[in-house]
ZAGUVEX-333780 format. One record per residue (C-alpha): y negated, x negated, z negated; residue in one letter. Coordinates in steps of 0.001 Angstrom, whole numbers, padded with zeros to 6 digits, always signed. Layout:
BEGIN
YXZA/...
//
This chain:
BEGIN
-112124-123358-116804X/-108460-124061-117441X/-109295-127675-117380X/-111621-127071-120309X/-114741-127793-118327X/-116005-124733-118366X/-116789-122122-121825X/-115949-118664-122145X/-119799-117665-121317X/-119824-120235-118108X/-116757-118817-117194X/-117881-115360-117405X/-120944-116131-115908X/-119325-117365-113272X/-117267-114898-112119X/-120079-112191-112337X/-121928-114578-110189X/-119134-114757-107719X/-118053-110811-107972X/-121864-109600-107234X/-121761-112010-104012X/-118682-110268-102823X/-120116-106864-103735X/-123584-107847-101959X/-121327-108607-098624X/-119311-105756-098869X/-122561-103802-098743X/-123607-105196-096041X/-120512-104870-094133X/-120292-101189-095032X/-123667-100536-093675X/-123288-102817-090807X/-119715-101104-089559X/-121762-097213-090258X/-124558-098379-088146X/-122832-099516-084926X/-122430-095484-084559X/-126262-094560-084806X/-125218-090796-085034X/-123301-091288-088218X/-124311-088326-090484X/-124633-090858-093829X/-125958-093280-091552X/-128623-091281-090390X/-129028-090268-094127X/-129851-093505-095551X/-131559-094866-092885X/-134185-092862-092338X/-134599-092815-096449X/-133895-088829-096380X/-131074-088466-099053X/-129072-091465-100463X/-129506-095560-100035X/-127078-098377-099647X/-125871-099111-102817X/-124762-095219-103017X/-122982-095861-099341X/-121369-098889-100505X/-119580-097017-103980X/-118492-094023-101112X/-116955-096342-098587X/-117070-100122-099533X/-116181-101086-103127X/-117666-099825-106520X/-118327-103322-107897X/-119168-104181-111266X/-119839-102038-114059X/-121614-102500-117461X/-119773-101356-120734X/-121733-099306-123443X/-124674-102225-124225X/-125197-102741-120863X/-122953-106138-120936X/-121219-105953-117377X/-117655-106092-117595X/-116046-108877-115636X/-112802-106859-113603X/-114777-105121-110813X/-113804-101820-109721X/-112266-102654-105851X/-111572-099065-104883X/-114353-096636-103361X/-114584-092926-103783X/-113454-092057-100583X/-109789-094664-101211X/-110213-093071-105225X/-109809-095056-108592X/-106950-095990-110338X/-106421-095349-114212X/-108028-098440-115133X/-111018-098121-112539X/-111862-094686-113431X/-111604-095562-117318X/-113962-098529-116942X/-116026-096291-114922X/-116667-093803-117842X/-118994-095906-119465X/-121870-095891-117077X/-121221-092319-116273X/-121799-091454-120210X/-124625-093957-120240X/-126294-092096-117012X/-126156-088632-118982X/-127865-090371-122407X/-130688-092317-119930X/-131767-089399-118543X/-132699-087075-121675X/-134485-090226-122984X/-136581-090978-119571X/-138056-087939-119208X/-139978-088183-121911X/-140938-091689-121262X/-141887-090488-117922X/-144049-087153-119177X/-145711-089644-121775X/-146708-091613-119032X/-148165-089542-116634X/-149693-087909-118905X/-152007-091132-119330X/-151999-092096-115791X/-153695-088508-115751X/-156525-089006-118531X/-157369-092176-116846X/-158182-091270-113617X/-158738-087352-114265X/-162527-087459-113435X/-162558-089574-110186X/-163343-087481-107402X/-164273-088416-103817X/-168501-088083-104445X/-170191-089366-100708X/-168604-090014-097766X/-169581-093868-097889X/-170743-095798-100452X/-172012-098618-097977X/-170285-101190-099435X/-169366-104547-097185X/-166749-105783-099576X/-163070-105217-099089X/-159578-106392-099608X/-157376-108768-097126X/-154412-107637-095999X/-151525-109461-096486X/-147407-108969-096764X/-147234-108442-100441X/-144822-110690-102292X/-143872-110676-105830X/-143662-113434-108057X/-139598-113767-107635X/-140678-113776-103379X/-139232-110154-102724X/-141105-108633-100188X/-142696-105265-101729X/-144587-104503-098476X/-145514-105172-094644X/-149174-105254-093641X/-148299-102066-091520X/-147748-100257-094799X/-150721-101995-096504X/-153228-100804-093621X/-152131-097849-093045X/-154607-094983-093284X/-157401-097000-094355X/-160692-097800-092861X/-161876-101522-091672X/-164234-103136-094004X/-164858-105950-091490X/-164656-106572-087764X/-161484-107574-086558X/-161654-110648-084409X/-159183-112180-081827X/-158069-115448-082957X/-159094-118318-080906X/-162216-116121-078731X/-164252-115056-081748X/-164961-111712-079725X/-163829-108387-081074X/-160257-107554-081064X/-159360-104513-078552X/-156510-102884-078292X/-155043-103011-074744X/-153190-099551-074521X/-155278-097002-076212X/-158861-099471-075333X/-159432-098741-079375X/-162166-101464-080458X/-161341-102317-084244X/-164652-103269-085497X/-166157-102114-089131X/-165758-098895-089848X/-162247-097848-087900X/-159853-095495-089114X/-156650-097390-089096X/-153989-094934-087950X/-150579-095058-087461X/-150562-097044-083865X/-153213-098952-084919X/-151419-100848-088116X/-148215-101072-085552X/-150405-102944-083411X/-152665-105128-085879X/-149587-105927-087903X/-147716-107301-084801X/-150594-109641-083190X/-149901-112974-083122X/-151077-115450-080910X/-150504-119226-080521X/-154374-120817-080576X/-154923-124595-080090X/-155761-126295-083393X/-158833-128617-081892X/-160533-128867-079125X/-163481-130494-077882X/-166224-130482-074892X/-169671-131368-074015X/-172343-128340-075132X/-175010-127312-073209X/-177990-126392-075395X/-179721-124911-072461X/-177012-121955-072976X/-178585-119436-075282X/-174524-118382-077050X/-173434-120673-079417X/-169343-121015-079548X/-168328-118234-081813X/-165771-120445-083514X/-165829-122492-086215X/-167919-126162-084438X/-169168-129074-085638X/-170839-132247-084232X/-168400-134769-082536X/-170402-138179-083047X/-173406-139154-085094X/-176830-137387-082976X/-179679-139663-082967X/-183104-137913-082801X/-185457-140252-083905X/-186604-138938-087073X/-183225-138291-088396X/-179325-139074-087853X/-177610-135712-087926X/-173874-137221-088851X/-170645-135889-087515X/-168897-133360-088902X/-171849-131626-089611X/-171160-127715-089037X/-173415-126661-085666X/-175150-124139-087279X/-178280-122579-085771X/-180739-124844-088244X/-179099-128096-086214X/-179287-126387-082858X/-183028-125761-083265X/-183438-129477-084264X/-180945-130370-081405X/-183704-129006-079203X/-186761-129431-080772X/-185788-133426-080004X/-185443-132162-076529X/-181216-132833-076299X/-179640-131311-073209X/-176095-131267-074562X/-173739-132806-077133X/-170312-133431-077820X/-168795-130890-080088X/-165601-130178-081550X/-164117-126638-081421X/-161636-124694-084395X/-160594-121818-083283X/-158206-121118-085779X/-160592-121524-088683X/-160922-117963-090073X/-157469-116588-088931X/-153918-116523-090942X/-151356-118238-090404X/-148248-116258-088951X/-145881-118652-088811X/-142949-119709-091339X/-144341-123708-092750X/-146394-126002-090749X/-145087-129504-091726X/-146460-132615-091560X/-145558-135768-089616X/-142640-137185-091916X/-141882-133200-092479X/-142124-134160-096759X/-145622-132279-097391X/-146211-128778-095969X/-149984-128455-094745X/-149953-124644-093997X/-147890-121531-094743X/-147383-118171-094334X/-150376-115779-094816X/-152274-118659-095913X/-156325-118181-094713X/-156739-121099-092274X/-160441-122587-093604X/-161798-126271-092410X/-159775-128509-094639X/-156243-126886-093182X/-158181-127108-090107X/-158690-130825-090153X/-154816-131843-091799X/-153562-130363-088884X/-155812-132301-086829X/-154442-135269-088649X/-150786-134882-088365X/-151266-134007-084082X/-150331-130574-084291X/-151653-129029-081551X/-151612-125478-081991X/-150107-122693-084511X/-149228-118888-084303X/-151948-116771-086478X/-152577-113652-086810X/-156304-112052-087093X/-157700-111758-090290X/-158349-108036-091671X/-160205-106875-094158X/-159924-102794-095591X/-161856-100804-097671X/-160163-100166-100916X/-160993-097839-103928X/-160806-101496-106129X/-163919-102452-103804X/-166069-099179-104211X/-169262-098963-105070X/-170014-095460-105690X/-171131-094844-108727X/-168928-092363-109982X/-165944-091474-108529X/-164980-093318-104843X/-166433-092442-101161X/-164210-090731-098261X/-164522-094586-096363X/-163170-096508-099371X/-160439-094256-100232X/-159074-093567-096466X/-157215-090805-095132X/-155850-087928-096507X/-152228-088404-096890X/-151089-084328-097277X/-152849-084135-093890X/-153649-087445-092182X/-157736-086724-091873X/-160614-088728-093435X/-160126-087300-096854X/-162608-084976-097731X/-165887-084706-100482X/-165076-083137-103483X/-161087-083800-103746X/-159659-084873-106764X/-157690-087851-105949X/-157148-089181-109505X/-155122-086345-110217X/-152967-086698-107166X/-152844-090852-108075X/-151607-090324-110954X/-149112-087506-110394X/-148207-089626-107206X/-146962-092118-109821X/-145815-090608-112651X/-143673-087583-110584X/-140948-090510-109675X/-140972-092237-112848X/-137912-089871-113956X/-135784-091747-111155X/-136452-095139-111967X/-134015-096634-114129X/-134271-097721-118150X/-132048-099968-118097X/-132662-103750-118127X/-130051-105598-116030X/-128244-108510-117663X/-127767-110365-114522X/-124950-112767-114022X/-125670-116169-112745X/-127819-118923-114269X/-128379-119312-117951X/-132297-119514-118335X/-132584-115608-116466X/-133218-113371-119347X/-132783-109305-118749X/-134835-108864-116589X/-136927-105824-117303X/-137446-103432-114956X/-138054-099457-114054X/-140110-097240-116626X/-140219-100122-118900X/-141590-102671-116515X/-144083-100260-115153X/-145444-099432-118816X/-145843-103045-119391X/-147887-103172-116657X/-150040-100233-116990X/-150746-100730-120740X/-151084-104592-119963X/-148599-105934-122678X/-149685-108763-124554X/-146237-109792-125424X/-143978-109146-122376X/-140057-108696-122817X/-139443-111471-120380X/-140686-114722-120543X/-144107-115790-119954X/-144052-117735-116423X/-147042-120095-115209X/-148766-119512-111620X/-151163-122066-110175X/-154426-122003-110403X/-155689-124315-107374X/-154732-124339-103415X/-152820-127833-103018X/-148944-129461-102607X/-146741-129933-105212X/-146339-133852-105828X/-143787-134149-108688X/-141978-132455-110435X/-141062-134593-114078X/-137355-133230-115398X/-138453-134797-118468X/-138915-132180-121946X/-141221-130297-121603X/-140886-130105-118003X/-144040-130967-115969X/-145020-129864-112547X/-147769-131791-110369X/-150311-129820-108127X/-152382-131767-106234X/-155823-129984-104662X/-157567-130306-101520X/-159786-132596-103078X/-157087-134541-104422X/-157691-133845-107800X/-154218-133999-109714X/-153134-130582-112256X/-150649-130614-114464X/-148896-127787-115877X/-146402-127609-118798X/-143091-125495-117673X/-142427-123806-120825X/-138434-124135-121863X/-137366-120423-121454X/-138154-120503-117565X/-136988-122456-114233X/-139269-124032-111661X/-139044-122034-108445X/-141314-124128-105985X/-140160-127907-104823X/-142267-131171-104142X/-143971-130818-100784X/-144192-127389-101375X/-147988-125848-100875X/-148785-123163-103331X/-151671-120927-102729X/-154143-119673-106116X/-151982-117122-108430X/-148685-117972-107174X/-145874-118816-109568X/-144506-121876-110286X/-142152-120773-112430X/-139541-117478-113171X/-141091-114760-115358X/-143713-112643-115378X/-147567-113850-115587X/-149751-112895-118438X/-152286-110517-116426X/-155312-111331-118688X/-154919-114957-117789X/-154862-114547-114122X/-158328-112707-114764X/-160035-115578-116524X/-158404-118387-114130X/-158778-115878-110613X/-160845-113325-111495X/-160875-109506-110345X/-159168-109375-106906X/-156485-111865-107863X/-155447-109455-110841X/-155711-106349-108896X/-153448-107645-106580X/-151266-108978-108734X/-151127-105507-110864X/-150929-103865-107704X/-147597-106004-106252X/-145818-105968-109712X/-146470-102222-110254X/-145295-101390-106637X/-141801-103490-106671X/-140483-101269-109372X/-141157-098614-107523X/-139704-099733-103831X/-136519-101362-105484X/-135452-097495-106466X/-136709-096887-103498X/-139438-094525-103847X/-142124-094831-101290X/-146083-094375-102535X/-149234-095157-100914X/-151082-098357-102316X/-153980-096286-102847X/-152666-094219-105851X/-152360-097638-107614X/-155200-098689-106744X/-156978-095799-108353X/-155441-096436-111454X/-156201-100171-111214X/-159521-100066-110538X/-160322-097806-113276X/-158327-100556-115971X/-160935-102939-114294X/-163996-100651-114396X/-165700-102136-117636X/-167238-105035-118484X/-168070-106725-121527X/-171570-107526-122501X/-172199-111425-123254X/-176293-112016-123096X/-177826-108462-122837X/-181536-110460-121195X/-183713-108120-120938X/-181944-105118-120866X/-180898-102140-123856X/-177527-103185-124210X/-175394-104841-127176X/-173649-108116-126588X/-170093-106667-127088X/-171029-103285-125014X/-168567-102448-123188X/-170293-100942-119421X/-168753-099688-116381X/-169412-102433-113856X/-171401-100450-111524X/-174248-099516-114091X/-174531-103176-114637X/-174502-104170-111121X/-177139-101328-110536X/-179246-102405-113437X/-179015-106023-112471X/-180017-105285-109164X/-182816-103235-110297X/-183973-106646-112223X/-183752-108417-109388X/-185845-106345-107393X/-188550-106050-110476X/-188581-110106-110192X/-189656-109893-106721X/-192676-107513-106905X/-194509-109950-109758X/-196944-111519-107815X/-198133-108058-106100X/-197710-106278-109268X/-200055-109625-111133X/-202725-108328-108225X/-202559-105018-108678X/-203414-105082-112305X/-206706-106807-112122X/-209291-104187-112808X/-207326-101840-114299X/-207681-099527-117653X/-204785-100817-120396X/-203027-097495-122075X/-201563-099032-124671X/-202726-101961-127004X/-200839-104933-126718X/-199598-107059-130222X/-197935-110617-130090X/-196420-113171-131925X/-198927-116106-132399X/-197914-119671-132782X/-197630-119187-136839X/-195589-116115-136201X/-198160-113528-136888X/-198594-110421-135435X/-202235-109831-133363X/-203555-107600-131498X/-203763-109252-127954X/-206176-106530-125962X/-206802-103002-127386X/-206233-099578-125752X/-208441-099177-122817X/-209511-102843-122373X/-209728-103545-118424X/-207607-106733-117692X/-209295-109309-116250X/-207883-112407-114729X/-208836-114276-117990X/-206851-111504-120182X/-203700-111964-117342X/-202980-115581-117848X/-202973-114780-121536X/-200428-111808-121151X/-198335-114683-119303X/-198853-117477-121550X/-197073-115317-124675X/-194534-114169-122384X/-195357-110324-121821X/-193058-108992-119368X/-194339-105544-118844X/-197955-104076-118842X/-199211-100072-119319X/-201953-098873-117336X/-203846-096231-116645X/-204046-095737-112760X/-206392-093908-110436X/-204839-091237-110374X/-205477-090942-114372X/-201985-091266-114671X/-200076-094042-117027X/-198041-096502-114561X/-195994-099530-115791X/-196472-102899-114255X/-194211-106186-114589X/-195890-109172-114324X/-193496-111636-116012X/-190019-111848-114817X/-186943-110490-116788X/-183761-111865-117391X/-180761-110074-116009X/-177613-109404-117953X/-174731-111381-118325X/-171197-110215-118878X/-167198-110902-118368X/-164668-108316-116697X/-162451-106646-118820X/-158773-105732-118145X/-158037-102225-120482X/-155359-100986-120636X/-154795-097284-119569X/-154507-095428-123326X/-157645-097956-123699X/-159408-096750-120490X/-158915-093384-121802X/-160501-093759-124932X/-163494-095800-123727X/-164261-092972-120963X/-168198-091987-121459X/-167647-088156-122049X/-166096-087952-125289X/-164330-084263-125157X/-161338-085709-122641X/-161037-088773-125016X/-160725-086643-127946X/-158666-084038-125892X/-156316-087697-125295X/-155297-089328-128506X/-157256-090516-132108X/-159328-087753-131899X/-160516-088228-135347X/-161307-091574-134754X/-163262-090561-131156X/-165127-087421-132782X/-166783-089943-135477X/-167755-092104-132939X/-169365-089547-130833X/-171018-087936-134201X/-172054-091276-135578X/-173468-092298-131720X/-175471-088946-131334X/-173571-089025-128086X/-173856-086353-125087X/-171137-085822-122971X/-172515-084489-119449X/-169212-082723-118723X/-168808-085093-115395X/-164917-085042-115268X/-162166-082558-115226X/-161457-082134-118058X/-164013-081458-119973X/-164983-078347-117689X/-161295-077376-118002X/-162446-077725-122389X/-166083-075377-122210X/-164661-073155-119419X/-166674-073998-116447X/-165685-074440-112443X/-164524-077635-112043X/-166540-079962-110641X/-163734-080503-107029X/-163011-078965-104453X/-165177-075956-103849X/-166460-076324-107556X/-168443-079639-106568X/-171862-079685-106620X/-173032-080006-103326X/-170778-076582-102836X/-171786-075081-105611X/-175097-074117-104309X/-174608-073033-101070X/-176287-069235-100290X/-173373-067358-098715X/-175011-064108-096197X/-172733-061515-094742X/-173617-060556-091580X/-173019-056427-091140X/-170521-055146-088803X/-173010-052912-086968X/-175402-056067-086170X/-171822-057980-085240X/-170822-055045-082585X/-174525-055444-081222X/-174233-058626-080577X/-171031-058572-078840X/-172410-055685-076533X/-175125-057560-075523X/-172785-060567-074881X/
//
């Protein structure tokens, strides 16, 4: 600086830069020298997350660092001194300003903190637990969840914790089910995941050979259960069956239909696992070919293969049920939403765990912080916004984001090149080898290196990714996920501790809708917006319909119609096809399918009127939808807790103009007309239960006869 190389801003910069370092290792030094004596009160305090956390030890005993003046600029002079040593003049005088600061942020969050419960509460208010299992095989993979900037926001123990297995757990390398060896606790589908249980999932590694290979015998009736293919080309006369081909049960049975005794196979037993391990590199260690938490599929498989790596530490893969994967059709089930946390027991039908999401959320929002950091060090890092702020970003799904938009990539592959050229350019290349380019725009820095592999949805870049693109490039369970690590950072980094769950709740009900494109053959609107389960339910229903046309084309011959039948002709008229109480012959059949009539009204044998399809129906189309939670709110089907919300002018018309009926299925609305609410006791399959009192007299009998 004093040989003019340096400005005043790189200068100050600088110094921050090189003050936070020292502050950073003073920290650690403080809670290093505390912890050699385990039974150290304030050591015992902070690390078991009771009262207090490091950066409060480290002002008490280490050194108060640097503090920020009245608009949050940090001043450069540091304050050396701790509380215990005391300040000097100067120290205590700089010191004033984030004191008077602390009083002025905290009248100001409250409110911002109310406001947003408050929301958190309308959106979720009417999901209850409704059935005990919705029966759904879907889930979500646990992973370590890492946010965009690499800070680890949580273990898998955390992540599995209390939930209940969506899939069988496997042992990597046997393909039979994975057992623990202590309690003897099989974790297939279905398995409460308790405390122990994460400890141990969360901890299994094992090293499993990448390839191996052997001679089959298709006399044996078990197939390998590991990922297999064919080892050399298989002759059988009528056909070459090439290698490589997966040894499914299809090539078995035309292994031994050509009468083959055995064949040479190859073996993968880590296809299907996850990698555990830091980076796999390849030979000349410039490309990396697998990485942490990366799902190990064929392709990995084979690279390995390739570079004569012989075997890798993974980890099972595990897959949990998760209230963003339920399929009940209001509300969640017990299975998807896990145990209890007040009491640690499959959570029970009937409680209202929206409520307790979103008060689980929005109760600790008063001690997260307002501020947005100016950090010291490189240029191109804006404030970086965090606490309340970030979180209501987030949850309301911000167009325009107060840091800078950052890219993510949209493929699994390396990076190839990175081009320092304006506008900066970074290479991806995919498994297929199919090259993507993406434009780094100027306000961010590239985070990721050539030879670096990037999985789908991870960034490239510093900032924070526009959450409605990662739903058109990813779709739903990328977004989730990424809502769900973002959301949850803010949250650990004042360290406050909640359940993934609560988020989850929230989430899935800002993914709930979707928007109509091609209504088929269906009532709706293109531009409806439907909950995603009615759609699913009606599209299923379709299906099904589809599948009965050739019985239902039977069934109809010979019976009465009950309603005429008018059509289009090929001038565009309108005829009458068959009249009321015409029998339908096969003749009158083929013409009801020649102009296209899907469904038919007869008159059965039973003298009743029964509807028949006999032309199949197109089912509806539609793209997920990301709302945000004041938007979730308002687009909730009963409209007496939207009005109760916000707009309710606005809501009331709509309802009015819609002739709409609100069925009184959440909270509250009940709460509104003064009925039981439908949780707890109030639910309907406790509503009706008879309640007899036995008399005392008949008791005392009873217990003299006993």
């Amino acid at each position: 600086y004093e040989e003019g190389l340096l400005s005043d801003e790189e200068k100050y910069k600088e110094t921050i830069k090189i003050w936070t370092k020292a502050t950073d290792l003073v920290q650690e030094e403080t809670y290093k020298y505390l912890g050699e004596n385990p039974f150290n009160p304030v050591f015992i305090m902070v690390d078991s997350g009771a009262r207090g956390n490091k950066d409060q030890l480290k002002q008490l005993s280490g050194m108060r660092g640097l503090m920020a003046d009245p608009s949050g600029r940090t001043i450069e002079i540091p304050i050396l001194s701790n509380f215990r040593e005391g300040l000097s003049v100067l120290e205590f005088f700089i010191s004033t300003h984030g004191a008077r600061k602390g009083s002025a942020d905290t009248a100001l969050r409250t409110s911002s903190a109310g406001y947003l419960t408050r929301r958190l509460v309308d959106v979720v208010q009417s999901v209850v637990i409704t059935q005990p299992d919705c029966g759904t095989h879907e889930g979500v993979r646990a992973a370590i969840l890492k946010s965009s900037d690499n800070f680890v926001v949580e273990k898998i123990e955390d992540f599995i914790f209390g939930r209940v297995l969506a899939k069988d757990v496997y042992e990597p390398g046997s393909g039979s089910i994975l057992v623990n060896p202590e309690t003897g606790k099989v974790y297939q589908r279905d398995t409460v995941i308790l405390d122990d249980d994460a400890k141990f999932l969360s901890n299994y590694k094992k090293r499993v050979p990448v390839v191996e290979e052997k001679v089959l015998d298709l006399s044996d009736i078990n197939i390998p259960e590991v990922y297999t293919e064919l080892a050399e080309d298989v002759d059988l006369g009528t056909e070459v069956l090439p290698a490589e081909s997966e040894l499914n049960w299809e090539i078995i049975k035309k292994l031994r239909d050509a009468r083959v005794k055995s064949v040479k196979v190859k073996l993968y037993p880590i296809v299907g696992n996850v990698v555990a391990e830091e980076v796999v590199w390849d030979k000349e260690r410039k490309k990396q070919l697998a990485v942490e938490e990366e799902q190990i599929d064929v392709t990995v498989a084979k690279m390995l293969e390739e570079n004569n790596i012989d075997s890798i530490v993974v980890r099972p893969e595990i897959y949990v049920r998760s209230p963003l994967t339920c399929e009940a059709e209001h509300g969640v089930c017990a299975k998807c939403y896990g145990l209890d946390l007040s009491n640690h027991k499959v959570v029970s039908v009937g409680e209202s765990v929206g409520i307790v999401a979103a008060q689980s959320i929005g109760e600790p929002g008063t001690q997260l912080t307002m501020r947005t950091f100016h950090t010291g060090g490189i240029a191109t890092t804006a404030d970086i916004t965090q606490g309340l702020p970030r979180v209501e970003e987030l949850f309301e799904a911000r167009k325009k984001t107060k840091d800078p938009e950052g890219i993510f990539s949209k493929v699994k592959g390396v990076v190839v090149d990175i081009s320092q050229d304006e506008p900066k350019k970074i290479y991806v290349q995919d498994e297929l080898g199919t090259m993507h380019e993406y434009v780094v725009p100027s306000r961010v820095r590239v985070n990721v290196s050539v030879g670096q592999k990037v999985l789908p949805g991870q960034s490239l870049t510093t900032g924070s990714l526009k959450v409605r693109k990662i739903l058109e490039e990813l779709g739903v369970e990328d977004t989730a996920m990424y809502l769900l690590r973002e959301i949850k950072k803010v949250y650990v980094q004042q360290g406050v501790d909640i359940h993934d769950k609560h988020f989850e709740l929230i989430i899935r009900q800002m993914l709930n809708k979707a928007e109509v494109i091609e209504p088929g053959d269906t009532d709706f609107l293109p531009g409806d917006l439907v909950p995603i389960t009615i759609l699913n339910k009606v599209n299923r229903e379709i299906m099904e319909g589809n599948a009965k046309i050739e019985l239902n084309r039977k069934r109809v011959i010979g019976k009465v119609l009950a309603k005429h039948i008018l059509i289009k002709n090929e001038e565009g008229q309108v005829v009458e096809l068959a009249k009321e109480g015409e029998e339908i012959t096969e003749e009158l059949l083929e013409q009801l399918i020649k102009y296209n009539v899907k469904d038919v009204l007869v008159i059965n044998h039973d003298k009743e009127k029964e509807v028949y399809q006999i032309m199949p129906k197109e089912t509806v189309k539609y793209r997920r939808k990301l709302l945000r939670i004041t938007q979730a709110s308002l687009e909730y089907e009963g409209w007496l807790s939207a009005a109760s919300f916000q707009q309710t002018q606005q809501v009331l018309t709509d309802a009015a103009i819609k002739g709409a009926v609100d069925y009184l299925k959440g909270l509250k609305e009940n709460v509104i007309v003064g009925q039981l609410i439908p949780a707890g006791t109030g639910f309907e399959i406790f509503a009706n239960i008879q309640y007899e009192e036995t008399p005392r007299h008949a008791l005392e009998e009873k217990e003299k006869l006993a």
